[in-house]
C-alpha positions as CSV (number, residue, x, y, z in Angstrom):
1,X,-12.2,10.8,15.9
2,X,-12.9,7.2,15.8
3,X,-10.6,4.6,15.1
4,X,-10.8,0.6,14.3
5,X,-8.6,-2.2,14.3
6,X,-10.3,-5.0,12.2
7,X,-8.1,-8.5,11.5
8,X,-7.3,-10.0,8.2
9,X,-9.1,-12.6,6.1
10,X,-10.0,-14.1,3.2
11,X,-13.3,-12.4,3.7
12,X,-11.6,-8.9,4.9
13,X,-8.9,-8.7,3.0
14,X,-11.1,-7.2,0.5
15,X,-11.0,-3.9,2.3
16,X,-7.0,-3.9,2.1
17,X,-5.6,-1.4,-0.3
18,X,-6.0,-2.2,-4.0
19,X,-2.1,-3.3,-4.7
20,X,-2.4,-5.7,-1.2
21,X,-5.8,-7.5,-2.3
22,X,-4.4,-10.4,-4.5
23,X,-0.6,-9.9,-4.1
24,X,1.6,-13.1,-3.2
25,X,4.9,-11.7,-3.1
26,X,5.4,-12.6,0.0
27,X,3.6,-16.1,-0.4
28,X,5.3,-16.9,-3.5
29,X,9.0,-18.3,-3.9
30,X,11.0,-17.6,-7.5
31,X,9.6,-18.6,-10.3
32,X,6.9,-20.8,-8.3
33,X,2.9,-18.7,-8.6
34,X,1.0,-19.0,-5.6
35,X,-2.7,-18.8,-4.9
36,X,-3.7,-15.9,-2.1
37,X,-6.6,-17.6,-1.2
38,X,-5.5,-20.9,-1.2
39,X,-2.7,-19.4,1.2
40,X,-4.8,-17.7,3.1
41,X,-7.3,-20.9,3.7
42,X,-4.7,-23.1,5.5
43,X,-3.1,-20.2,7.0
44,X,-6.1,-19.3,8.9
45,X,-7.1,-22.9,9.7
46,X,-3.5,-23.4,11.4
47,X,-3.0,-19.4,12.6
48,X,-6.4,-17.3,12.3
49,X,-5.8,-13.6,10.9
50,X,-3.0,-12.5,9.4
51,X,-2.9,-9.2,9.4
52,X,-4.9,-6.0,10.6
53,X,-6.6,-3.0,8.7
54,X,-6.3,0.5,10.3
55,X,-10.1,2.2,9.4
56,X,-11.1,5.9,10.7
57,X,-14.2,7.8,10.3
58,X,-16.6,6.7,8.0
59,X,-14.5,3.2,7.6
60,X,-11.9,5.1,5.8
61,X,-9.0,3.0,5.3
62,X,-6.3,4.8,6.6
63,X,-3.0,1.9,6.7
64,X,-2.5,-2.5,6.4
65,X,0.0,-4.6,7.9
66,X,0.3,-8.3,7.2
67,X,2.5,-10.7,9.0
68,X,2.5,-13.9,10.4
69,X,4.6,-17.4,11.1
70,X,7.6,-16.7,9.3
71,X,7.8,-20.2,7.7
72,X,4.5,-19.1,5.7
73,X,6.5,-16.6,3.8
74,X,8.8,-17.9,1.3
75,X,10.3,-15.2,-0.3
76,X,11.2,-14.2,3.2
77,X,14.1,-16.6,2.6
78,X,15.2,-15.4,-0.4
79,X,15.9,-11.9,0.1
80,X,19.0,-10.2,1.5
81,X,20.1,-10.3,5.0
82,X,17.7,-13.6,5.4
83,X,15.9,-15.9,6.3
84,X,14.2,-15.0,8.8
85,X,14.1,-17.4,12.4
86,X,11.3,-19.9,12.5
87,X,10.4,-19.1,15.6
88,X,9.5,-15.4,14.4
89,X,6.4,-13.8,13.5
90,X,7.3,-12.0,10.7
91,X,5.9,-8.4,9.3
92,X,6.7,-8.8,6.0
93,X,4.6,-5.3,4.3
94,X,2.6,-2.5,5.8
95,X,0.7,0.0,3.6
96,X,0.5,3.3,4.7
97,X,-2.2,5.0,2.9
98,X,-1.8,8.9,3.8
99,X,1.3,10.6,5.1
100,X,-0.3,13.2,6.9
101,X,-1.5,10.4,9.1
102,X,1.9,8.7,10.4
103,X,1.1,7.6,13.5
104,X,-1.1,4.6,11.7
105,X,2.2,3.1,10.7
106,X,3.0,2.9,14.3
107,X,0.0,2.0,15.6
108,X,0.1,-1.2,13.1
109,X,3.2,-2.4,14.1
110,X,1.7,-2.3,17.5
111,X,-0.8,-4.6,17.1
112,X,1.1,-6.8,15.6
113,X,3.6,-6.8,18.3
114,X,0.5,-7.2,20.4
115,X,-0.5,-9.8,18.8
116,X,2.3,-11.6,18.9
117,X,3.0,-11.2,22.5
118,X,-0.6,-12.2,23.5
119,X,0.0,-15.7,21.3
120,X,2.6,-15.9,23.9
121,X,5.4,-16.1,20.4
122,X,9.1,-15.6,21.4
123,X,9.8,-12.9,18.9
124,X,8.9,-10.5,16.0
125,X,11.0,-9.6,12.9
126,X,11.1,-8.0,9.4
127,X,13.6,-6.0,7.1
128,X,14.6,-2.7,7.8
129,X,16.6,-0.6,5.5
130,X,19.4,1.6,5.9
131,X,18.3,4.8,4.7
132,X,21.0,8.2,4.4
133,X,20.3,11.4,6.3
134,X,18.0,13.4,5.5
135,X,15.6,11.3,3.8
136,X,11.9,12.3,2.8
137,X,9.0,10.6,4.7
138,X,8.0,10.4,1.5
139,X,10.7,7.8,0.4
140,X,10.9,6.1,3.7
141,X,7.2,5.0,4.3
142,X,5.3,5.5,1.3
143,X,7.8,4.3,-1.8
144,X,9.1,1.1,0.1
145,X,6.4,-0.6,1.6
146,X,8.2,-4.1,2.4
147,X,10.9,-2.9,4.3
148,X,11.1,-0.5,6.7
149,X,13.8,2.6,8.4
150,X,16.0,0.3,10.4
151,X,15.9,3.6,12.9
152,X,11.8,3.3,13.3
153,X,12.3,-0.5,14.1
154,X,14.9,0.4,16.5
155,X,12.5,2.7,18.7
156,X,10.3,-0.2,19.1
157,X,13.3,-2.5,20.4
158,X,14.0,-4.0,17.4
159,X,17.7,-5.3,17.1
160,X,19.2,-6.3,14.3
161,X,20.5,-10.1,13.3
162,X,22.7,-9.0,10.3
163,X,22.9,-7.0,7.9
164,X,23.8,-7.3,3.9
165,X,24.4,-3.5,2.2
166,X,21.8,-1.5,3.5
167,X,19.3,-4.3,4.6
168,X,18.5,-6.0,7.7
169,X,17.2,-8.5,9.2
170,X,15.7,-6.9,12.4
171,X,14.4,-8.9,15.6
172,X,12.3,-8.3,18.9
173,X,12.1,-10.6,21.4
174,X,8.8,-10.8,23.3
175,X,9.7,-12.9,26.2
176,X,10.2,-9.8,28.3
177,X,10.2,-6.7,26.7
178,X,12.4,-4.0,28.2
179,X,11.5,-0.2,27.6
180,X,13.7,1.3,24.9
181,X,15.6,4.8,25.5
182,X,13.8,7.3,23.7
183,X,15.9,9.1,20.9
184,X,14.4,11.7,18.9
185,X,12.3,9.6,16.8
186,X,10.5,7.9,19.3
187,X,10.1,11.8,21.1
188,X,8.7,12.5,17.6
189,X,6.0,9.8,17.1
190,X,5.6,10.2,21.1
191,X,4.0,13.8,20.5
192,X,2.2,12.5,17.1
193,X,0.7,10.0,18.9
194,X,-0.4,12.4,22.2
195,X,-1.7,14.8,19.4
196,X,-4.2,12.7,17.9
197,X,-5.3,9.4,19.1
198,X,-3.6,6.3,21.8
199,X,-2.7,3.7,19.6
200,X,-6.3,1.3,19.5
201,X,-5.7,-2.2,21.2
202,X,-6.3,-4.7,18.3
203,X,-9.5,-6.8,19.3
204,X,-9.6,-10.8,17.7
205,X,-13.2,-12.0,16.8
């Protein structure tokens, strides 16, 4: 099966899922409307793409993430267990579009680590939740699509800064990353992974 990892634009962004296309959340502070494309024009001019679209056969779009320099996020610094550091790049959603394909989610948080790292940034955060035992797949990566298991973050070496309730602010330094012991969900999407596809290697224009 063929797989692509296209970047995020103004002009791209298009192809996101329906719900991502014009939402500024995440641009946006409090009572204060922001403008996507107006966001995305100086974030590109000072960044380049923010984000990357997960596409299989046919172009089918199969998962989004978006992130970038945390400062270009306000609400980031509104919401529990933050702000973030401003020396982060931040994942602030990721839009998984099937369940039966969950090795996307992971292979979008990859390139954005990979990103990152190849910017030569010092770290990578978002929010994790606490979620109880037992939850469905369902509920952790399909209802919530801003925050993610603190236990998924943890298997890529995320670590988290604090915590308020069952939130966190979670962090991964990228000035030498260190290999993380593998529990049983990293075994899990291990085998996932090995069943289907290597994660693709996200290529900038």
């Amino acid at each position: 099966m063929a797989y692509r990892l296209s970047p995020v634009t103004r002009a791209s962004i298009e192809g996101a899922p329906a719900p991502c296309v014009d939402c500024v959340f995440w641009q946006s502070r409090s009572g204060r409307p922001a403008t996507k494309a107006r966001w995305a024009e100086r974030l590109e001019e000072d960044w380049g793409a923010w984000g990357t679209l997960y596409q299989g056969e046919g172009d089918r779009l199969l998962g989004f993430v978006q992130y970038g320099p945390a400062p270009q996020f306000p609400r980031a610094f509104e919401l529990p267990a933050g702000p973030p550091s401003s020396d982060a790049v931040l994942v602030t959603c990721a839009y998984l579009v099937d369940l039966s394909t969950p090795w996307v989610l992971q292979s979008l948080f990859l390139a954005a680590i990979g990103e990152a790292r190849d910017r030569g940034l010092k770290a990578i955060e978002t929010f994790g939740y606490r979620y109880p035992e037992g939850e469905s797949s369902y509920e952790r990566f399909l209802v919530h699509r801003t925050v993610f298991p603190s236990d998924f973050l943890a298997d890529f070496g995320f670590v988290a800064l604090r915590w308020e309730g069952d939130v966190c602010l979670a962090r991964l330094e990228l000035g030498g990353l260190q290999p993380v012991e593998e529990g049983p969900t990293a075994r899990a999407w291990r085998k996932v992974k090995e069943a289907f596809v290597p994660a693709p290697v996200p290529q900038r224009p």
